[in-house]
N, C-alpha and C positions, 0 to 999 in steps of 0.2 A: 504494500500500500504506500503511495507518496505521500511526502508530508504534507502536501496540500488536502489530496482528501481523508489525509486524518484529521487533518484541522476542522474540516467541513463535520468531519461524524463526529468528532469530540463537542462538537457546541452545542450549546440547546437552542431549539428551535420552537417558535414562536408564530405563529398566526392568529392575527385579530383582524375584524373586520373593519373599517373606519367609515363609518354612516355618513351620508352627507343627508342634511335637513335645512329646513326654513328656518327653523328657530330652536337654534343650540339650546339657548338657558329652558327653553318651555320643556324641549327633549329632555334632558338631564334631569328635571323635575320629574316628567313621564317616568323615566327609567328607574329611576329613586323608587315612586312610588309603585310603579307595575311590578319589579323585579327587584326589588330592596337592591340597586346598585348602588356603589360607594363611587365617589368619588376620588381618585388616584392623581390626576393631573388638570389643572385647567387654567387656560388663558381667554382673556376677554379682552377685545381689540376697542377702539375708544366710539365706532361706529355699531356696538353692540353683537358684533359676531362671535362665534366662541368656538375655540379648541380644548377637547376633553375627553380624558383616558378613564372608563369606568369600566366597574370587575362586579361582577355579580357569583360571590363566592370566587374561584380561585379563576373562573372565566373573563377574560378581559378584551371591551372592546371601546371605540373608539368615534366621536359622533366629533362634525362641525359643521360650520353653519356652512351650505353652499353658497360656492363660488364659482359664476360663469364664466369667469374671465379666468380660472384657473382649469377651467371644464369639467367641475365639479357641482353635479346635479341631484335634486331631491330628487325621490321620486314623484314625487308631486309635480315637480317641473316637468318632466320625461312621463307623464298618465302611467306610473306605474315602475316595477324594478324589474332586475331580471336576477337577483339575489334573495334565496330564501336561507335566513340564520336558522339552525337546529341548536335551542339548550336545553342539553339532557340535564335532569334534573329527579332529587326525590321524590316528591309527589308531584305528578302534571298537572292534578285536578287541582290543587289548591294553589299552582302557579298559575297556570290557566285562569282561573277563576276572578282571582287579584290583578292580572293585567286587564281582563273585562270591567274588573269594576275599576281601574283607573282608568279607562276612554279608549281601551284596543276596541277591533271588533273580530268577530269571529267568523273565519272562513267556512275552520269546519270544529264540530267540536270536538273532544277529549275521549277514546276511545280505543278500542286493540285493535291493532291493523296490522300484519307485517313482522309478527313477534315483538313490537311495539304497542307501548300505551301513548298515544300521541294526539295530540289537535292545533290546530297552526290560526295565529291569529294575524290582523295587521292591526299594528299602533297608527298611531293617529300623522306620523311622518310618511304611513306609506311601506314601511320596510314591515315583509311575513317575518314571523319568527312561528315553526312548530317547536312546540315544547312537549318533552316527552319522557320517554325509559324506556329501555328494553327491558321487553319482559324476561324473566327466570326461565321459564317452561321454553322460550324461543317461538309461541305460537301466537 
């Protein structure tokens, strides 16, 4: 093996998604309250735009306010995404449940599909998220 790609396999490796939205600070509130996220990192620009790193449990992702001029679009701009988030999660039904009653809405609901307990909602920026579990049995 070269030490290049031992260097590559020695690292840890990280992927988060970085949402672009209308309104950073509203999101952030969204996400607080749908998903008990925390906040980890945020900058707010002096025209109200915001960059920010939130983790919901050890998952972490990444929302700002869109920028056309960077060609960074809501979905809301674009009628729609072509990005669905999956967080697995302990119980779906009672994540599920608390991002409905914070303003998502519901695609499809909370149910076993797939050897999955899963149902996918969209928040109110537009971005799906299914949230779910695999099941134990696999059925």
């Amino acid at each position: 093996m070269s030490v290049e790609s031992q260097s590559v396999t020695n690292q840890k490796t990280a992927i988060a998604p970085m949402l672009s939205v209308r309104n950073g600070a509203r999101a952030i509130e969204f996400y607080k309250t749908a998903f008990g996220a925390a906040e980890l990192f945020r900058v707010d620009s002096e025209d109200g735009a915001v960059v920010a790193r939130l983790s919901v449990g050890t998952a972490e992702f990444w929302l700002a306010d869109e920028s056309p001029e960077h060609l960074n679009f809501s979905p809301e701009s674009l009628g729609g995404g072509s990005v669905r988030i999956v967080m697995t999660v302990e119980d779906p039904n009672a994540a599920f449940d608390r991002a409905v009653a914070a303003g998502a809405t519901v695609v499809w609901p909370v149910s076993d599909q797939y050897g999955w307990r899963l149902g996918r909602i969209v928040d109110p920026f537009g971005h799906h998220w299914e949230i779910g579990k695999q099941l134990e049995d696999g059925s």
